[in-house]
PANUVO-451685 format. One record per residue (C-alpha): residue number from 1; chain; x, y, z. Coordinates in Angstrom, 1 decimal, m for minus. Example, Ala and Ser with C-alpha at 12.3 -4.5 7.8 and 13.67 -1.06 7.14 Angstrom:
BEGIN
R  nr kette     c1     c2     c3
R   1     A   12.3   m4.5    7.8
R   2     A   13.7   m1.1    7.1
This chain:
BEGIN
R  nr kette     c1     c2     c3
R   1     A   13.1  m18.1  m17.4
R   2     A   13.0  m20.1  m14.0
R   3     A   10.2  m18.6  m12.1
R   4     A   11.0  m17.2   m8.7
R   5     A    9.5  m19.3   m5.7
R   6     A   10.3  m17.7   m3.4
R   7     A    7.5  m18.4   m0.6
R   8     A    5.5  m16.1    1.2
R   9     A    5.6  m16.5    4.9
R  10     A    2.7  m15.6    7.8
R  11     A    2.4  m15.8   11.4
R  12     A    0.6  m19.3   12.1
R  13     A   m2.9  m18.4   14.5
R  14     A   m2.5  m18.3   17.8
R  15     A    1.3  m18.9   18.2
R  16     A    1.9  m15.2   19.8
R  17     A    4.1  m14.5   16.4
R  18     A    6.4  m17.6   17.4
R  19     A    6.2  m19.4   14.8
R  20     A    6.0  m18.9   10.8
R  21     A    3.8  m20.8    8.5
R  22     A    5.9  m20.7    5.1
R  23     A    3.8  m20.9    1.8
R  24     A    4.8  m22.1   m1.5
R  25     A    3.2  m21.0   m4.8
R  26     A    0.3  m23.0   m6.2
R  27     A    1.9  m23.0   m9.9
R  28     A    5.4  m24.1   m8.7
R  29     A    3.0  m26.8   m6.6
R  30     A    1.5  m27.4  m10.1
R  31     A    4.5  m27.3  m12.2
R  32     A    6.3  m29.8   m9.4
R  33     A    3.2  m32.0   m9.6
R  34     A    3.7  m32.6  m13.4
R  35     A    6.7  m34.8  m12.9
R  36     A    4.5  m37.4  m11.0
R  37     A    3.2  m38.1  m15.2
R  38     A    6.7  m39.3  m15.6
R  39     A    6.9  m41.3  m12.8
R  40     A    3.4  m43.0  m13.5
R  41     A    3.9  m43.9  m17.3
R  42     A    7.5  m44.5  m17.0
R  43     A    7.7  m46.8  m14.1
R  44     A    3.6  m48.0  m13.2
R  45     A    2.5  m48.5  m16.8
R  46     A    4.6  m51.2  m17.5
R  47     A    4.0  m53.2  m15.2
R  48     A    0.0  m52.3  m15.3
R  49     A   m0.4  m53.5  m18.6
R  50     A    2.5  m56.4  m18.8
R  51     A    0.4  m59.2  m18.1
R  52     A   m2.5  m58.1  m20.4
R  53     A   m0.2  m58.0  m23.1
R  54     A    2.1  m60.6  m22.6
R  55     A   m0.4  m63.5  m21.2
R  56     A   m3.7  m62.6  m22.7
R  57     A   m2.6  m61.4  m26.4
R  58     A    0.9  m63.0  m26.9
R  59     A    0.4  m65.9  m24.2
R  60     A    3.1  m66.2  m22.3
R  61     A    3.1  m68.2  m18.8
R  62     A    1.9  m65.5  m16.1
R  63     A    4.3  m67.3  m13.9
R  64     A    7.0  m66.4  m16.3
R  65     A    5.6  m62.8  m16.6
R  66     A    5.4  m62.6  m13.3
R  67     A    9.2  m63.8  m12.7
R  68     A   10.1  m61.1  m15.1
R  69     A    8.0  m58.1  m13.3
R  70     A   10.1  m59.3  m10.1
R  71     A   13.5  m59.1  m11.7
R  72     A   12.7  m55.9  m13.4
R  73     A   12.0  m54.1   m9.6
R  74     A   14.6  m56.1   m8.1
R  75     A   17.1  m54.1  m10.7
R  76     A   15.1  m51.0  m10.7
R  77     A   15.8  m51.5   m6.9
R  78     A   19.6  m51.9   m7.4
R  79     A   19.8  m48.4   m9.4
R  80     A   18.3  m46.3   m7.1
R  81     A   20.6  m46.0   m4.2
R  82     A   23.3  m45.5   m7.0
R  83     A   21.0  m42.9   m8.6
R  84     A   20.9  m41.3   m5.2
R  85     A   24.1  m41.2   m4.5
R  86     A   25.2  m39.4   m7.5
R  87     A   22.3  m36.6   m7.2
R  88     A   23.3  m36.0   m3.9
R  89     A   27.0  m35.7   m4.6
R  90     A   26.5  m33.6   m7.5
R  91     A   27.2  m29.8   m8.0
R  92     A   26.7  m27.6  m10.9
R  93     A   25.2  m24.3  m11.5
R  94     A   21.5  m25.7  m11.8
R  95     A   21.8  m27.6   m9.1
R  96     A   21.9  m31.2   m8.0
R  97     A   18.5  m32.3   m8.9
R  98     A   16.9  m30.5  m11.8
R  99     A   19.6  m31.4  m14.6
R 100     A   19.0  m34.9  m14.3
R 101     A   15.4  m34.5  m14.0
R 102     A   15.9  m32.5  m17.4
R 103     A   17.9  m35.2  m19.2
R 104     A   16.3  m38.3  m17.8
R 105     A   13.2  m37.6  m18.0
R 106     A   13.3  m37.0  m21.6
R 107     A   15.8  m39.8  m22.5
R 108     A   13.0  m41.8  m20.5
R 109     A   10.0  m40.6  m22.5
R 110     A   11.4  m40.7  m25.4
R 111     A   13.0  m44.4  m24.5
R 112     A    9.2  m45.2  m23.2
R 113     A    8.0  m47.3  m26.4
R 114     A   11.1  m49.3  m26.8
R 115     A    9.5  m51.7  m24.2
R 116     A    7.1  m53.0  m26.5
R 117     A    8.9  m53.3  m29.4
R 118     A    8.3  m56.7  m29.8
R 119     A    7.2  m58.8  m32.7
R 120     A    4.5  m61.8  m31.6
R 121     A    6.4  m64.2  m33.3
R 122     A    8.7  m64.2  m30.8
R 123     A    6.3  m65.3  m28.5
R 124     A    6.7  m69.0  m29.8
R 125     A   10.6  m69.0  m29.8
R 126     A   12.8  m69.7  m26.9
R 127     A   16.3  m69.0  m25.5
R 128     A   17.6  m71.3  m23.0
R 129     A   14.3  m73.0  m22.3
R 130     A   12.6  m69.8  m21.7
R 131     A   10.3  m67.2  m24.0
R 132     A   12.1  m64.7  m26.0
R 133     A    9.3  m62.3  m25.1
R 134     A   11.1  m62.8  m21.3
R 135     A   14.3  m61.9  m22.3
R 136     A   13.2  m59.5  m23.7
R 137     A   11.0  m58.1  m21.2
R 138     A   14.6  m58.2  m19.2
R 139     A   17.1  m57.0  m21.7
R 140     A   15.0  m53.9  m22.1
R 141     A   14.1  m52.8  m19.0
R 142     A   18.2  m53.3  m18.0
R 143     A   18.8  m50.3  m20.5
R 144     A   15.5  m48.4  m19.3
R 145     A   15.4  m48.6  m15.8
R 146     A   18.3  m46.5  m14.8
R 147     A   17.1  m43.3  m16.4
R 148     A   14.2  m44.0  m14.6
R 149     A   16.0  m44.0  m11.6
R 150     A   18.1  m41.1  m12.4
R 151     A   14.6  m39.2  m13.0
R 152     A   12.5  m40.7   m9.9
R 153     A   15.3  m40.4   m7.5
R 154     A   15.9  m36.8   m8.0
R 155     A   12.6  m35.5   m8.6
R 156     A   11.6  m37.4   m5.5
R 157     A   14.4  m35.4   m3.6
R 158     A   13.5  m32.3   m4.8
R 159     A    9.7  m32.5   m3.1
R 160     A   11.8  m32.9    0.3
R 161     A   13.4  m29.4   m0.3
R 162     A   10.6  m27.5   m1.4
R 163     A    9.5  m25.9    2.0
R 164     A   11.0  m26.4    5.9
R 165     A    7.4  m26.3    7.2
R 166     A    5.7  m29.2    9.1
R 167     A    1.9  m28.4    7.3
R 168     A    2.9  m26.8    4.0
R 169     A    4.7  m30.2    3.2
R 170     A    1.3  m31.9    3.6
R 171     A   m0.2  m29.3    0.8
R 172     A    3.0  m30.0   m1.2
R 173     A    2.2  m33.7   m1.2
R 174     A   m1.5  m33.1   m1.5
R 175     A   m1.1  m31.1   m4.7
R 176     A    1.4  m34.0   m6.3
R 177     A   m0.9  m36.8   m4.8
R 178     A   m4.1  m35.4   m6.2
R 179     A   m2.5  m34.7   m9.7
R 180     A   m0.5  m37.8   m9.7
R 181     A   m4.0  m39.6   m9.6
R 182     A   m4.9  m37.5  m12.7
R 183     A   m1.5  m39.1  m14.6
R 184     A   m2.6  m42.4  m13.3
R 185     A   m5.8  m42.5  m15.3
R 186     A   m3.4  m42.6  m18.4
R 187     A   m1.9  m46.0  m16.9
R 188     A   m5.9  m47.4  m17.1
R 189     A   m7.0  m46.1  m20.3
R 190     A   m4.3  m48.0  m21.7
R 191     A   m5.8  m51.4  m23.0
R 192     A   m8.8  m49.1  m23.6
R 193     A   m6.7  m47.2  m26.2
R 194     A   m6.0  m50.6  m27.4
R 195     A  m10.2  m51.1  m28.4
R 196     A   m9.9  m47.9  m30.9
R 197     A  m11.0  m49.6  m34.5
R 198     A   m7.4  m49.1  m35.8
R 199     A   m6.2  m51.5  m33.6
R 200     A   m9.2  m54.7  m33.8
R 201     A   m8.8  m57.6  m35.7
R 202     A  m10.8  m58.6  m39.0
R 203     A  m13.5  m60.6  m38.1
R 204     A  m14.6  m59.3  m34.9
R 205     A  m11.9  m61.7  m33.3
R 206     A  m10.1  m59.5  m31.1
R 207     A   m7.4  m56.8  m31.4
R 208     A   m3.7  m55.7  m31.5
R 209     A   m3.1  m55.0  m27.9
R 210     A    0.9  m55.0  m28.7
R 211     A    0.4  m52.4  m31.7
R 212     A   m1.8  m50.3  m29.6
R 213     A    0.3  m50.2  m26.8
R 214     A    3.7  m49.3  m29.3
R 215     A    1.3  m45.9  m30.3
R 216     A    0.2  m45.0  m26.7
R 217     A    3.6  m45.0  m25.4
R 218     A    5.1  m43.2  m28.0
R 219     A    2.2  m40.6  m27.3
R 220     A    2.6  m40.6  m23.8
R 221     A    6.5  m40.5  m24.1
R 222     A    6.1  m36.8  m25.9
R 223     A    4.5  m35.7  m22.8
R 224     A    7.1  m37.0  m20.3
R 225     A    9.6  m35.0  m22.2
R 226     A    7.5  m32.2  m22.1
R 227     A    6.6  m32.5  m18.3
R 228     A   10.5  m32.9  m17.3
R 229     A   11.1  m29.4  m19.5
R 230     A    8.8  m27.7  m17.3
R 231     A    9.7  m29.1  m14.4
R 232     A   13.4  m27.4  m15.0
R 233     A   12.6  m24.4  m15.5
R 234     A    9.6  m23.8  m12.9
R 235     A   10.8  m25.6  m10.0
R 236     A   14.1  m24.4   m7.9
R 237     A   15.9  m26.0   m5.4
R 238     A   15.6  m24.0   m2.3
R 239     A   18.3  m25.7   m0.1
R 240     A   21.1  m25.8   m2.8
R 241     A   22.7  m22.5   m2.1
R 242     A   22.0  m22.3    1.6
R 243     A   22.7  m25.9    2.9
R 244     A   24.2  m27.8    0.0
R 245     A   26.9  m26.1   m1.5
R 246     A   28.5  m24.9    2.1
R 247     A   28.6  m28.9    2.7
R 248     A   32.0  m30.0    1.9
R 249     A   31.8  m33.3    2.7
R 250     A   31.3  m36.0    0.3
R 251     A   28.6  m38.4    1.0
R 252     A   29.3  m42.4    0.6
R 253     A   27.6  m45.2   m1.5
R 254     A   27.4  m46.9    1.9
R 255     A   25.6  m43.9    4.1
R 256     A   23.4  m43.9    0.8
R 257     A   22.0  m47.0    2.4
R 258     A   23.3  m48.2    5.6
R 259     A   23.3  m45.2    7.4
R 260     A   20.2  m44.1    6.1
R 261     A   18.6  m47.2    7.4
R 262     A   20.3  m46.4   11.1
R 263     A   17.6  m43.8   11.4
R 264     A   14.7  m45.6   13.4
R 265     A   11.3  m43.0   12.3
R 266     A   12.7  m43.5    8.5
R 267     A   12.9  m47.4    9.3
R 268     A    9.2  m47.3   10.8
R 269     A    8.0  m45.6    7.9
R 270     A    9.5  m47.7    5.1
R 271     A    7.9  m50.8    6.2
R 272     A    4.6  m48.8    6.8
R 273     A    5.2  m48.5    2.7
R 274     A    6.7  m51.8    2.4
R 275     A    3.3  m53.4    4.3
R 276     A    0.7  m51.5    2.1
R 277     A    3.3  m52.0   m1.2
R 278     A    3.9  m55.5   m0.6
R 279     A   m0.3  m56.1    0.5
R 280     A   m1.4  m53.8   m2.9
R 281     A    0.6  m55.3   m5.5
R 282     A    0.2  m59.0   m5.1
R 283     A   m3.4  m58.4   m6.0
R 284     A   m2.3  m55.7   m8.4
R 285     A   m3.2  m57.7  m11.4
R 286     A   m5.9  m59.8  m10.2
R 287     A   m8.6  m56.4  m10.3
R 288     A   m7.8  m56.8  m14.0
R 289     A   m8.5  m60.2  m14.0
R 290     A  m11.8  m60.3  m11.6
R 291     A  m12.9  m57.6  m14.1
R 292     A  m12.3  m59.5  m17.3
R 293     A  m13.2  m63.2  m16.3
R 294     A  m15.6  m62.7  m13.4
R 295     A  m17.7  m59.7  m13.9
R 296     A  m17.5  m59.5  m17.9
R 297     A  m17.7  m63.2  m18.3
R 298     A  m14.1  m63.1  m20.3
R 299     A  m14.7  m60.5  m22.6
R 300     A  m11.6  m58.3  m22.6
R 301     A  m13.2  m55.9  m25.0
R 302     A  m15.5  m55.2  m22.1
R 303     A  m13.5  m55.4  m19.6
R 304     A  m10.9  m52.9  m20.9
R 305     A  m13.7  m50.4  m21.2
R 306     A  m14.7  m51.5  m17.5
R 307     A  m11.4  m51.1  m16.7
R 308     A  m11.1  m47.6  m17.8
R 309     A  m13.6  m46.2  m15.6
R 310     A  m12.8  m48.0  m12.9
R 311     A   m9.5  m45.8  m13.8
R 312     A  m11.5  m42.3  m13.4
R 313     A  m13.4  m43.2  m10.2
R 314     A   m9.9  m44.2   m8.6
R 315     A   m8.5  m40.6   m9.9
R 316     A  m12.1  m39.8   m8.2
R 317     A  m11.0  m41.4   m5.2
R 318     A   m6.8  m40.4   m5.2
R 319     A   m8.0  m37.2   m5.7
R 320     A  m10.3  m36.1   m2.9
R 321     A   m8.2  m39.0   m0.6
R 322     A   m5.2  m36.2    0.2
R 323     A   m7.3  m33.4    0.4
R 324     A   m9.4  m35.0    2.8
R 325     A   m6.7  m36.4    4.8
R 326     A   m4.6  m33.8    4.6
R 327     A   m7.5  m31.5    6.2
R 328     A   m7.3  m34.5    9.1
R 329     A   m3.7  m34.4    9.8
R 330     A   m3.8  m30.7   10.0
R 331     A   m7.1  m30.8   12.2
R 332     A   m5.3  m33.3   14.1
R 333     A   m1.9  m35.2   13.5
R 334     A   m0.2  m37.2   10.3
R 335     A   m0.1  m40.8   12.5
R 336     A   m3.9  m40.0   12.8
R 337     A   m4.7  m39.6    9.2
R 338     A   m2.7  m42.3    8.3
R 339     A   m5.0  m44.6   10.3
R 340     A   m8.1  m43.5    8.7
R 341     A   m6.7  m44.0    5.4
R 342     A   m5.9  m47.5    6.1
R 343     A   m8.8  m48.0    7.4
R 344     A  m10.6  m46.8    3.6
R 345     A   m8.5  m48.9    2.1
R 346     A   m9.6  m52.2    4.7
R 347     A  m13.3  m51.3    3.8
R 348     A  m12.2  m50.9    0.0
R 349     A  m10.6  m54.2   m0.4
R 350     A  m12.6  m56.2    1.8
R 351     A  m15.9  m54.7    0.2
R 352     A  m14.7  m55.9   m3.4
R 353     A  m16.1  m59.6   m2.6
R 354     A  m19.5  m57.9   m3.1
R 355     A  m18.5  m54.8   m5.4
R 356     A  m17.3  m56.8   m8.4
R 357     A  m20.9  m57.9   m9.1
R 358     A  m21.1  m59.2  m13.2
R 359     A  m25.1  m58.1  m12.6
R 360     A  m24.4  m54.6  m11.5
R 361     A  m21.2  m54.2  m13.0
R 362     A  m20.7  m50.6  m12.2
R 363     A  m20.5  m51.3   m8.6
R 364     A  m17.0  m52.1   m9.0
R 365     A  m16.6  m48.5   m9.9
R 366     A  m17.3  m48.0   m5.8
R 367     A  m14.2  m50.5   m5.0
R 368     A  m11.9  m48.8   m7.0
R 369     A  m13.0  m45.4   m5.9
R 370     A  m12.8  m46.0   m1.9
R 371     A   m9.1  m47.8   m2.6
R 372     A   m7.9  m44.8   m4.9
R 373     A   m8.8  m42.6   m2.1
R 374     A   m6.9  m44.9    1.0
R 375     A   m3.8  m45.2   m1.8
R 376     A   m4.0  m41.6   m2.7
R 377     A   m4.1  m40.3    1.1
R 378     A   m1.6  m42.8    2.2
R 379     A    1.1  m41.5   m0.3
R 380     A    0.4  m38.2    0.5
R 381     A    1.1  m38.5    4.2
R 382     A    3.9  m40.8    3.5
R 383     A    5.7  m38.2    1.4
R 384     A    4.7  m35.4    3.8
R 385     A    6.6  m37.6    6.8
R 386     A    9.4  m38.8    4.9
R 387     A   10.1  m35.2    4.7
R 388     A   10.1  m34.5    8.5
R 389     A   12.0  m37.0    9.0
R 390     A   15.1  m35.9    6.4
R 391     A   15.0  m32.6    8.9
R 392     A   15.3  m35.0   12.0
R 393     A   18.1  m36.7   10.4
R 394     A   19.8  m33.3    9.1
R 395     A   19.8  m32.4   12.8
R 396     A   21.6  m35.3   14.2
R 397     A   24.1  m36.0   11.2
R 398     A   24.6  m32.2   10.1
R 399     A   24.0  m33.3    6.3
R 400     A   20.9  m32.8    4.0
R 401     A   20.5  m36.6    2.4
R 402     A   17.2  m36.7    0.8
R 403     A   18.6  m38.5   m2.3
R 404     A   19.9  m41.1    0.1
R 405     A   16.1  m41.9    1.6
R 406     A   14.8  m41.2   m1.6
R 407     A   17.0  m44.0   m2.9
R 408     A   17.1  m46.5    0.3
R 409     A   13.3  m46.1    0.6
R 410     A   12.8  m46.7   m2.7
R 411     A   15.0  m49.6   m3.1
R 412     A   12.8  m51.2   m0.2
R 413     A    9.1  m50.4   m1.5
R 414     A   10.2  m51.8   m5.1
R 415     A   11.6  m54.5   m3.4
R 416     A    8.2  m55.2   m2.0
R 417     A    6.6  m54.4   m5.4
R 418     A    9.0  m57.0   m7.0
R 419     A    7.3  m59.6   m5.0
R 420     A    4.0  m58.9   m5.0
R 421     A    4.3  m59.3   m9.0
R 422     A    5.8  m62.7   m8.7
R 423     A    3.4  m63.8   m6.2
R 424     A    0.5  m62.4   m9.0
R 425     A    1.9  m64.3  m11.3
R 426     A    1.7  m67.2   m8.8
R 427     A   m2.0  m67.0   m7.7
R 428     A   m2.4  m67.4  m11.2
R 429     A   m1.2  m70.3  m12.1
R 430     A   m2.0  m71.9   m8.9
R 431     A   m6.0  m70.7   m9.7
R 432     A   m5.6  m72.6  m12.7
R 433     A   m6.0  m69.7  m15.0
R 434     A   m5.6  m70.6  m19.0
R 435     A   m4.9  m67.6  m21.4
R 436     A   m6.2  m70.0  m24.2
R 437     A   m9.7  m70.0  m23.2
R 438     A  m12.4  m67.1  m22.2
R 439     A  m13.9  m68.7  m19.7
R 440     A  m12.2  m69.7  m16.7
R 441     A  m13.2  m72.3  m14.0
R 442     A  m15.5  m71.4  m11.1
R 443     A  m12.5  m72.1   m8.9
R 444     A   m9.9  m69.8  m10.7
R 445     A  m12.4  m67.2  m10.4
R 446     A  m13.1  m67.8   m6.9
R 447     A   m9.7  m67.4   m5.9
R 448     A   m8.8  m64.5   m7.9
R 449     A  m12.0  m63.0   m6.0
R 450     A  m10.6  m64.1   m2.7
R 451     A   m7.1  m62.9   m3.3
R 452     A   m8.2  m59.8   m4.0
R 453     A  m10.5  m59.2   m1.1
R 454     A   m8.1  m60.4    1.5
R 455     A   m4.4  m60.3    0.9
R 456     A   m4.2  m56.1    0.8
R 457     A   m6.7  m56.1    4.3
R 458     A   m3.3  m57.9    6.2
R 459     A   m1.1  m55.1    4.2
R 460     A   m3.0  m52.3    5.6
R 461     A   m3.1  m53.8    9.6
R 462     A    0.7  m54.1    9.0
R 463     A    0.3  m49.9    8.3
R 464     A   m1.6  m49.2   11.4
R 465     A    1.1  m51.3   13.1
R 466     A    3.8  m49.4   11.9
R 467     A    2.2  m45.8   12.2
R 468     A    1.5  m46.3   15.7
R 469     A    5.3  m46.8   16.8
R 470     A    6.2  m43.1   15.3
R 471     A    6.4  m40.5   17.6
R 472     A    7.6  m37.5   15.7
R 473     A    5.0  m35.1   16.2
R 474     A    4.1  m32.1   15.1
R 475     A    5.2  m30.0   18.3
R 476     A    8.7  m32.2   17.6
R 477     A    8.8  m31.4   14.4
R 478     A    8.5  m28.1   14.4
R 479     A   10.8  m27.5   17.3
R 480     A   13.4  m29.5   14.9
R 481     A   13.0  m26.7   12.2
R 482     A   13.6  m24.4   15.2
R 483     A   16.8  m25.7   16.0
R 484     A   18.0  m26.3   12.4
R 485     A   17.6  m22.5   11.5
R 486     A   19.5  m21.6   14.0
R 487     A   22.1  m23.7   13.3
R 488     A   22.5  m22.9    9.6
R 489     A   19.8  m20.1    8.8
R 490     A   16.9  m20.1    7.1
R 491     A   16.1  m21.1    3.5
């Protein structure tokens, strides 16, 4: 049975009755925070792992990993305004969201271990000049990505349509931020998974990271199915009968996109996401790799286990980051709380220089901690004003299009994503790193330190510079909902 959401709704304190605080269930917050699992093992762990298996164990160039990680997002890119524009032109009698976060999400979990279905063997062969393992890397993520999208899009959509209040969004997005950072520890106990004894080498020589990564995606794959199940049947679509179905109008590929992008706050906030995406995931591989060759002296053994823990104290961190932010942007505004998340992350980043310390190596735990709390908090808030900012756009264009931003912002963070791999792969092989050997020069290492500590400090100044053009406050905002529920009722 679908379970009736239906939100409670009280007066807000001192607002003479004026205005009403809506509330949404904390199990259909729950159950809408489960699909964040699909989003982090189907999109995230790929990438998080990809140059661990593909450089270190079957030794492919990191540039040419890297090049392949950048067409992969660029693609991904592609299929989400498409994705998007079919989810918001689609009707039936489950609405326009939750049947393809039914199908694709469990086409994409069950899909999920197809990506390393590859033989090592074919690390050593080439097509056109290039590794097979690249083409592969490609040919298979062509076939996966879209039901990614056809998930991601939608069930990003949906969170925009749970609730029409200004604050109740911000405990929307904490509950799905703070149990999104849960899902993520999955993504770093990965390669640890890998260091089980059914997966080592005879001989003490190593171990199987491709055949331990075929059974943890297969596992994890059963749980997106799962997780997209109860997502159907637990989470309704509150605007589909009120707002949606009256709309006769069809929307076009083209307002998917361009017009979206004609909306200045939405504009503001996609390159505050595009600044802290593009800042984040250059460096996105090289924590790995300060890890591994810096503070474990090349063991990957180690470092994987290192690596794991570093996993829990950023779930530590993404955790308490909304709540804790979302407790300042209610005490006072969301541009507010988005500065003293950047400002975590800036003391995060920078403080890594010192943190990844191969005498106290748990001090790295701290890094990862303080940056899981600036990334968690920073998503939260961005999700919470995206949201706003659909309503400001519903009231000047008369049309709900949260699949459109969904899609358009999308297409622009993974854009940004796309080349902050290819630049990974770059530092790389400009450091000099050699898969072939454990130990690495005292330059590579430097520069994988100095990479790490500085390039994500200039992503989150570009945030702060964003943040502070936006000037939809909360007194705007909620005068926006005003005037939208009188125009077409409440939902």
């Amino acid at each position: 049975m679908e379970q009736d959401v239906t939100s409670k709704h009280d007066v807000a304190p001192g607002t003479s009755g004026g205005r009403i605080r809506d509330r949404i269930p904390v199990l259909t917050k729950m159950a809408y925070g489960l699909g964040t699992g699909i989003d982090m093992w189907g999109l995230w762990l790929y990438p998080g792992v990809a140059f661990a298996v593909f450089n270190i164990y079957l030794g492919v160039s990191p540039a040419l990993v890297g090049l392949a990680l950048t067409l992969i997002r660029v693609y991904d890119a592609v299929a989400d305004p498409i994705a998007g524009w079919v989810s918001d032109n689609f009707r039936s009698k489950f609405g326009r969201r939750r049947p393809f976060i039914l199908v694709a999400g469990i086409l994409a979990g069950l899909g999920l271990p197809a990506l390393f279905l590859i033989s090592p063997s074919w690390a050593d062969q080439t097509f056109l000049g290039l590794s097979v393992v690249f083409w592969y890397m490609i040919g298979s993520s062509m076939i996966y990505i879209p039901l990614m999208a056809l998930y991601t899009v939608p069930y990003n959509s949906l969170g925009a349509e749970l609730t029409p209040d200004y604050e109740e969004r911000t405990s929307v997005m904490t509950y799905r931020s703070a149990m999104q950072k849960i899902f993520e520890v999955g993504n770093f106990y990965a390669l640890r998974f890998t260091n089980l004894s059914w997966f080592l080498l005879p001989g003490a020589v190593g171990k199987n990271t491709l055949l331990g990564m075929q059974v943890y995606t297969s596992i994890l794959g059963v749980l997106m199915a799962i997780f997209s199940i109860v997502i159907f049947f637990r989470v309704k679509e509150r605007y589909y009968e009120k707002v949606v179905v009256k709309s006769k109008g069809h929307i076009s590929l083209a307002s998917s996109f361009y017009e979206t992008l004609k909306c200045k706050p939405f504009r503001i906030i996609m390159g505050l996401g595009a600044s802290f995406t593009l800042g984040t995931s250059m460096v996105g591989a090289l924590g790995y790799y300060a890890t591994v060759y810096y503070v474990c002296n090349g063991s990957t053994i180690l470092g994987d286990n290192w690596n794991f823990w570093m996993g829990i104290a950023f779930m530590i961190g993404g955790f308490s980051g909304p709540v804790i932010l979302g407790n300042i942007a209610r005490a006072t505004d969301k541009k507010t709380a988005v500065i003293v998340a950047a400002l975590v992350g800036i003391t995060g980043y920078g403080g890594s220089w010192y943190l990844y310390n191969p005498l106290i190596p748990w001090l790295q735990t701290i890094a990862s901690g303080i940056m899981g709390m600036s990334a968690g908090g920073l998503w939260m808030l961005h999700g919470s004003i995206g949201a706003d900012i659909i309503d400001y756009d519903e009231l000047n264009m008369g049309i709900r299009r949260e699949g459109s931003f969904t899609a358009c912002g999308s297409y622009i963070l993974k854009l940004g994503n796309s080349m902050g791999y290819f630049v990974s792969g770059l530092i790389l092989g400009w450091a000099g790193f050699d898969s072939k050997v454990h130990i690495q020069t005292p330059e590579t290492v430097f520069w994988i330190r100095a990479m790490l500590a500085s390039i994500p400090i200039l992503g989150l100044i570009g945030v702060i510079l964003f943040i502070s053009r936006l000037n939809l406050t909360k007194q705007r905002c909620e005068e926006i909902r005003v005037e939208l529920e009188a125009r077409r009722g409440k939902v």
